[in-house]
C-alpha positions as semicolon CSV with decimal commas, in nm:
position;residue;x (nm);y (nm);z (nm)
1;X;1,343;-1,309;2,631
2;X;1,407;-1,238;2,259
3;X;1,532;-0,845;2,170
4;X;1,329;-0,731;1,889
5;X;1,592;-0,615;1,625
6;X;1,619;-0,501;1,254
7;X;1,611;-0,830;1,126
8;X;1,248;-0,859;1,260
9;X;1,108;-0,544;1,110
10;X;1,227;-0,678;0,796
11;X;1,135;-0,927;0,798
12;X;0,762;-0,811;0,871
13;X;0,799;-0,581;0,618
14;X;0,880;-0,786;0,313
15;X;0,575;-1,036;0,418
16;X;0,336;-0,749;0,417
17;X;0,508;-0,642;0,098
18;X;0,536;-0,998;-0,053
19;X;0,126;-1,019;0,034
20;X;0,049;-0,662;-0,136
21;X;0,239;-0,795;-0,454
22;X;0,030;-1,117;-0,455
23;X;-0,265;-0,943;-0,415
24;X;-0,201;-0,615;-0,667
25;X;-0,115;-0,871;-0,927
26;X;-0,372;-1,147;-0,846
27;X;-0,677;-0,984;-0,783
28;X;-0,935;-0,864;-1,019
29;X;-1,144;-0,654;-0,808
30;X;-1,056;-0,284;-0,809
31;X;-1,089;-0,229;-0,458
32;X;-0,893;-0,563;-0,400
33;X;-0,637;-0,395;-0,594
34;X;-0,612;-0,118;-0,360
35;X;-0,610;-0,288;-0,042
36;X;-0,269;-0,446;-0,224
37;X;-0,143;-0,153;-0,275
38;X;-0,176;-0,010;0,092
39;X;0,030;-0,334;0,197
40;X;0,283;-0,229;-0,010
41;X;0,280;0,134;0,145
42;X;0,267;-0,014;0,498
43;X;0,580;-0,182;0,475
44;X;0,755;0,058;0,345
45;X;0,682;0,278;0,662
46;X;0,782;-0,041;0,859
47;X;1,103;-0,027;0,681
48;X;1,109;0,377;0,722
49;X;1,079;0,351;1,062
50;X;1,328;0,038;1,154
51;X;1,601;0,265;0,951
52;X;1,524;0,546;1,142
53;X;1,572;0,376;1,463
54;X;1,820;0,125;1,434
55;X;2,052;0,284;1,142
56;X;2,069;0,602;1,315
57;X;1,890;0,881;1,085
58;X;1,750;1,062;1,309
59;X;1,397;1,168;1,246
60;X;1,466;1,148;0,846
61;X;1,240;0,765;0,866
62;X;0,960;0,927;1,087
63;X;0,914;1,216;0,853
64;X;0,903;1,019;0,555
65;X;0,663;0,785;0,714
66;X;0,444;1,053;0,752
67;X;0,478;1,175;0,431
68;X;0,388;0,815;0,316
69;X;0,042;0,788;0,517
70;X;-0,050;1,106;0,376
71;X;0,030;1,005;0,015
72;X;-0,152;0,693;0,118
73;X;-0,451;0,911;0,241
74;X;-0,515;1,083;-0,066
75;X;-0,467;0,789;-0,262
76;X;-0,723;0,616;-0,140
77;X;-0,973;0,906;-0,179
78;X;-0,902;0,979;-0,487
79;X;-0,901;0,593;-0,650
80;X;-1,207;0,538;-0,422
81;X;-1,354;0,815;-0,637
82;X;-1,238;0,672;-0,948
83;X;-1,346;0,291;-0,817
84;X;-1,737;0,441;-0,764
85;X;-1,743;0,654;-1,091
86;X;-1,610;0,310;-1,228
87;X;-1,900;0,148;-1,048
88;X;-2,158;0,394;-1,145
89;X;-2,057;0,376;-1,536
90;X;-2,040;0,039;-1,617
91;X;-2,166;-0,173;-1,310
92;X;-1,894;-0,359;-1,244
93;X;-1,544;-0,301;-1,094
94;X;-1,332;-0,578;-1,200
95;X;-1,038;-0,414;-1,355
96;X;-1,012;-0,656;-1,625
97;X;-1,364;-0,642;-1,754
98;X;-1,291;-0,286;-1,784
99;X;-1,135;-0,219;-2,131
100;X;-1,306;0,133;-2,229
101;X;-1,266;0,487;-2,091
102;X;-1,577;0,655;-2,301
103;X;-1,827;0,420;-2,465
């Protein structure tokens, strides 16, 4: 039976990164965007957490998890806000069609 170990979480965690890269820098749609972005936020809680347990930290990796989720929370509020305002003003979210804040 294999042990799960640090390696693993790691590794998991710079896919998940790797993928929210690809897709913060690849995609044109705002929302798109912002699905990258909570990749990138996910594994760094991975990584949080597989420090916490494995390097000894104590509950230093859970608490900054937490503190990550709820950064991550009110991210996605408030750019979901700014993605329908977005929406509402000039019809289209593609973040590269959008060039001007005031027309």
């Amino acid at each position: 039976m294999i042990e799960v170990g640090l390696n693993h979480y790691l590794v998991v965690s710079s896919i998940l990164f790797s993928l929210g890269v690809y897709g913060v820098v690849t995609r044109k749609n705002a929302v798109m965007v912002l699905m990258g972005l909570e990749l990138i936020l996910n594994a760094a809680n991975i990584n949080f957490i597989a420090f916490a347990k494995y390097g000894n930290f104590g509950l230093g990796g859970q608490a900054m998890a937490l503190f990550v989720i709820i950064l991550a929370a009110a991210e996605a509020a408030i750019a979901l806000a700014i993605v329908l305002n977005l929406y509402k003003t000039f019809s289209n979210v593609n973040v590269d069609e959008i060039d001007k804040l005031k027309e």
